[in-house]
C-alpha positions as CSV (number, residue, x, y, z in Angstrom):
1,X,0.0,0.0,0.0
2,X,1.2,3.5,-1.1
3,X,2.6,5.8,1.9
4,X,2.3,9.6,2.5
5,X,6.3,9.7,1.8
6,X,5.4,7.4,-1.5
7,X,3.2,10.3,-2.7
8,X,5.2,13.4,-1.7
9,X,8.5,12.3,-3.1
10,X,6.6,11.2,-6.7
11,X,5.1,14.7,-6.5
12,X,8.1,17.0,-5.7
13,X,10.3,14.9,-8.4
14,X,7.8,14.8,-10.9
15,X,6.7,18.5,-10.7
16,X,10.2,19.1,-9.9
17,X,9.6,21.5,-7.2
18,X,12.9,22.4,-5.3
19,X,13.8,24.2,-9.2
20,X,11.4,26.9,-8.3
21,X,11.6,30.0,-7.0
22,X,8.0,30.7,-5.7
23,X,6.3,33.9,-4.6
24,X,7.9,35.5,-1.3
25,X,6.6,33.7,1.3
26,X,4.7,30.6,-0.5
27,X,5.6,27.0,0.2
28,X,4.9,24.4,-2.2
29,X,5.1,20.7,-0.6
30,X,3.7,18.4,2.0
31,X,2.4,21.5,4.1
32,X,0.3,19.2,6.7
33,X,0.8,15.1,6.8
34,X,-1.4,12.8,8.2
35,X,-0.8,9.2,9.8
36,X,1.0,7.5,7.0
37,X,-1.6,5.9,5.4
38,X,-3.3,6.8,1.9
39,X,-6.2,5.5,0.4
40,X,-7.6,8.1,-2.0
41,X,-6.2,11.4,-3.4
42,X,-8.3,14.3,-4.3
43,X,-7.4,17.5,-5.8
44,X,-8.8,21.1,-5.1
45,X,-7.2,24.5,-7.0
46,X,-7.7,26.6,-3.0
47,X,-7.1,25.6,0.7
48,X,-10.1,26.6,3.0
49,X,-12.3,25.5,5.4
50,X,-15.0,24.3,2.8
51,X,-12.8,22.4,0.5
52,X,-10.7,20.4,3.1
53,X,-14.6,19.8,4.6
54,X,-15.8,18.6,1.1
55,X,-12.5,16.4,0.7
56,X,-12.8,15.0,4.4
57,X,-16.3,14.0,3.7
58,X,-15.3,12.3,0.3
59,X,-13.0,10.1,2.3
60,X,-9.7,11.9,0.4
61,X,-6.5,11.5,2.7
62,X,-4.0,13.3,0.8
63,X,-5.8,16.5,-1.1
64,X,-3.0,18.2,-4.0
65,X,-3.9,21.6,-3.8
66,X,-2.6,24.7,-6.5
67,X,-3.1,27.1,-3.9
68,X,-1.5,26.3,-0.4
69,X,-2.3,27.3,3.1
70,X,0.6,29.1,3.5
71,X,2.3,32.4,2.2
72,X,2.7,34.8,5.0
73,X,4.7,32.5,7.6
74,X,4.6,32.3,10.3
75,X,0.9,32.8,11.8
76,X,-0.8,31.9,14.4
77,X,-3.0,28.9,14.4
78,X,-6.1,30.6,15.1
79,X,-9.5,31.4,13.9
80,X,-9.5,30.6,9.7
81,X,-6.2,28.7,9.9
82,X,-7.2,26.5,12.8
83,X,-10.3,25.7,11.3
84,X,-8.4,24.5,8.3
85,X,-5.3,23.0,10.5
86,X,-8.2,20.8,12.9
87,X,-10.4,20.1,9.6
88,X,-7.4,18.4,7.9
89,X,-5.8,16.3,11.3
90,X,-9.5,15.3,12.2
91,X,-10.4,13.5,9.3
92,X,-6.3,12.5,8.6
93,X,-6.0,14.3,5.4
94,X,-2.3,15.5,4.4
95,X,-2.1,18.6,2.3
96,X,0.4,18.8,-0.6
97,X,0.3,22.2,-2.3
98,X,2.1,22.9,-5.6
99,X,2.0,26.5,-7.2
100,X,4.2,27.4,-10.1
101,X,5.8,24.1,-10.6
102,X,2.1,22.9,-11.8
103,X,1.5,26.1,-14.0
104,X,5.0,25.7,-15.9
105,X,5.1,22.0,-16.3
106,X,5.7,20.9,-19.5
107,X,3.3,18.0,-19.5
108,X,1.3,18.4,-16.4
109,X,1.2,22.4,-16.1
110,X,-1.6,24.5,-16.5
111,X,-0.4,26.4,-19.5
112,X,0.3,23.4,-21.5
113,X,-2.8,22.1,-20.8
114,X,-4.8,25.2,-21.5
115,X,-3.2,25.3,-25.1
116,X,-3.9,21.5,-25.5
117,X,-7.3,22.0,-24.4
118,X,-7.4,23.9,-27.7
119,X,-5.9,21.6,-29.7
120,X,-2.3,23.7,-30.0
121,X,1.2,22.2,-29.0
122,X,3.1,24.4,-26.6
123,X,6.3,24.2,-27.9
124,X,7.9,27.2,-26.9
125,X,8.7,28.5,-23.2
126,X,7.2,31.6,-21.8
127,X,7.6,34.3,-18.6
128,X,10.7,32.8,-17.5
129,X,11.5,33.8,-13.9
130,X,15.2,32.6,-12.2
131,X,15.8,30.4,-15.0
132,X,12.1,28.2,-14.7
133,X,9.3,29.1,-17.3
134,X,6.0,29.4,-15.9
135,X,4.1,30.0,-19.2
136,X,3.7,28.4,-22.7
137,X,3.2,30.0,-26.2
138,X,2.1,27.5,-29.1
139,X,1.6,28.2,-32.9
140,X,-1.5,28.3,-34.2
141,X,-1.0,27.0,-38.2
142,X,-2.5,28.8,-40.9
143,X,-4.5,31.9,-41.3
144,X,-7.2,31.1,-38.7
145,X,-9.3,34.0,-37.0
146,X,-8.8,35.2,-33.6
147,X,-12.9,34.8,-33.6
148,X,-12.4,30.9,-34.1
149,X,-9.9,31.7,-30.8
150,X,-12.6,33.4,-28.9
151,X,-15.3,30.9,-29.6
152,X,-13.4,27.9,-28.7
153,X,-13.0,29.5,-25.1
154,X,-16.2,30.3,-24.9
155,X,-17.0,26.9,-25.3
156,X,-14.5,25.5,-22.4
157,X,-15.5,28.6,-19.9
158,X,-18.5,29.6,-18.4
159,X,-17.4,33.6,-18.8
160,X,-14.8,35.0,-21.2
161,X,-13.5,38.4,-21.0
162,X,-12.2,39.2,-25.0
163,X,-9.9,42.5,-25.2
164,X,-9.1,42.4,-28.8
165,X,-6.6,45.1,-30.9
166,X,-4.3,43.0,-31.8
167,X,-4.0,41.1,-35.2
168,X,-7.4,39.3,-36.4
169,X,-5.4,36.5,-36.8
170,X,-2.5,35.4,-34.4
171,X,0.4,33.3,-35.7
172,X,0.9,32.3,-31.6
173,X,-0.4,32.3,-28.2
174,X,0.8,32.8,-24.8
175,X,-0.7,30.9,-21.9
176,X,-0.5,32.5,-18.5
177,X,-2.9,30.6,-16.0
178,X,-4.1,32.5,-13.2
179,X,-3.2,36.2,-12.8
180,X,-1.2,37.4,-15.7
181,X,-0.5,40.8,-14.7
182,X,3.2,39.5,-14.9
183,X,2.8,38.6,-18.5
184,X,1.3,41.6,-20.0
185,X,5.0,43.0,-20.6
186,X,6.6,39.9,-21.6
187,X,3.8,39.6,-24.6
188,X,6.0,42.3,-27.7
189,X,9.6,41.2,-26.4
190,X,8.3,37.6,-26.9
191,X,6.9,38.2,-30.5
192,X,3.3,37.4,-29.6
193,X,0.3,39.7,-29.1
194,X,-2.4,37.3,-28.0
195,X,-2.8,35.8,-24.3
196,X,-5.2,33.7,-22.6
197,X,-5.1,33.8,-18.9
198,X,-7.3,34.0,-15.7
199,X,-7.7,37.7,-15.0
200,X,-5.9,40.9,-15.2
201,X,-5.8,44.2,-13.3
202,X,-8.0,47.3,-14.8
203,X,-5.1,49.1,-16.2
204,X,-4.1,46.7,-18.6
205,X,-7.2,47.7,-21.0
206,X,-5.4,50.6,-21.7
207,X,-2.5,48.7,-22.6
208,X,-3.7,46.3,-25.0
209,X,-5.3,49.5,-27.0
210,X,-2.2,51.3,-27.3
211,X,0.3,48.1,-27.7
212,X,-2.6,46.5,-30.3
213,X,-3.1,43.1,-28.0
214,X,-5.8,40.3,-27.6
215,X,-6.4,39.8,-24.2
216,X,-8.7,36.8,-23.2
217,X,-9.5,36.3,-19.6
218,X,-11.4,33.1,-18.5
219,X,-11.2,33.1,-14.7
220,X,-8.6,33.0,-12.4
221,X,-9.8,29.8,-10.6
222,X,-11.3,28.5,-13.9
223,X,-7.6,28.1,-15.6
224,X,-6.0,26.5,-12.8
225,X,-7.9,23.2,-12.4
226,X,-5.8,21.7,-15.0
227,X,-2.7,20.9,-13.3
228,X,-4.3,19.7,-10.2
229,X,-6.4,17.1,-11.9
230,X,-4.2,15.9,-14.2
231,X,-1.0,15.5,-11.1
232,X,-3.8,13.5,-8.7
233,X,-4.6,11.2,-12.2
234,X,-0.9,10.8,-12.9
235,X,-0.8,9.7,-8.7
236,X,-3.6,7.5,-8.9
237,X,-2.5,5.4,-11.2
238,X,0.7,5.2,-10.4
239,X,-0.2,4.0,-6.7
240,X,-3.7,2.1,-8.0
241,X,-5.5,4.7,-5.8
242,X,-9.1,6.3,-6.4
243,X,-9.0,10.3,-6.8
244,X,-11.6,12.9,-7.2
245,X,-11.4,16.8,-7.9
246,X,-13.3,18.8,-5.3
247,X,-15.1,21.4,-6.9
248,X,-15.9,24.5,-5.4
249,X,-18.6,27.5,-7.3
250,X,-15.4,30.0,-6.9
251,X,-16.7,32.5,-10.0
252,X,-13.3,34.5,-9.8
């Protein structure tokens, strides 16, 4: 039978996670364990109160999370956080979280997966921070519309935000899951105009009308249950374990 260590250590190498440099303060790995034992995995994008309770209560006893309990060490255990510490050791669930490992993975990231999701190969690295890329750009072949671009998104996502000055028909596109207000500048130096990501700050409408960009914005939360899904997948069947994604209605 697969152990917590089992997991962890196929996690950190396979999402190669001690290669990145993460936001001040944010820790990607086991951040809780549990007794030892596993018998189902689950993934979530966010750490809170109601998903651990949603995971507990689906029997999950390691729960892959994109968004990790901690970035501000060290708090105290009190109020929100010990709701989430007692929810987790009560019903023995150990919480791995993996940030931008899981967006810039080549196979298993978020960015590669949003531009498979449309049927384009992300072939070429993008927003490369201390060496590690945490987006992807992929070709698109042929002359095709930025509308045909547009509508295939608005097929995946339940809301799409389309900025569009930039070319009616994109040769590429970059892939920034989550917030991409770190991308916006890395789009011209790059030699693409087009990006799909989760949200963006008010400012950069102005922006994409004077540097002529497509902007498409799908949802913060919305982009990032890729990565997680597809690691707890990889895990499960690796270890011959169930998994299950717990959903939550987070329309941001």
């Amino acid at each position: 039978m697969a152990t917590l260590q089992d997991l962890v250590t196929y996690c950190d190498e396979r999402t190669r996670r001690s290669a990145y440099k993460d936001a001040p303060g944010a820790f990607n790995g086991l951040q809780l364990s549990n007794s030892g034992r596993i018998t189902k995995i689950g993934a979530a994008v966010d750490a809170g109160v109601i998903p651990f309770q949603q995971a507990v209560a689906a029997g999950v006893d390691f729960l892959i999370v994109h968004h990790g309990m901690y970035w501000d060490m060290p708090r105290p255990i009190t109020g929100p956080v010990y709701d989430r510490v007692t929810t987790l050791i009560r019903g023995d669930c150990a919480l791995y979280s993996n940030h931008l490992p899981l967006d810039g993975h080549p196979e298993l990231g978020n960015n590669a997966l949003l531009a498979r999701q449309l049927g384009l190969v992300p072939d070429r690295p993008f927003l490369v921070k201390d060496g590690e890329s945490i987006g992807r750009i992929a070709s698109r072949p042929g002359s095709r519309p930025r509308s045909e671009l547009r509508a295939q998104l608005e097929s995946l996502y339940d809301r799409v935000i389309a900025i569009e000055y930039g070319s009616d028909a994109p040769a590429s596109v970059a892939f920034c899951s989550g917030s991409g207000n770190s991308a916006i500048n890395e789009l011209l130096p790059a030699g693409v105009d087009t990006l799909v990501t989760g949200e963006l700050r008010e400012e950069w409408f102005n922006t994409a009308q004077e540097q002529k960009l497509n902007l498409y914005l799908c949802g913060h939360y919305a982009t990032e249950v890729h990565g997680v899904k597809a690691l707890a997948a990889e895990l499960a069947a690796k270890f011959d374990l169930p998994w299950e994604f717990i959903a939550t209605d987070n329309p941001l």
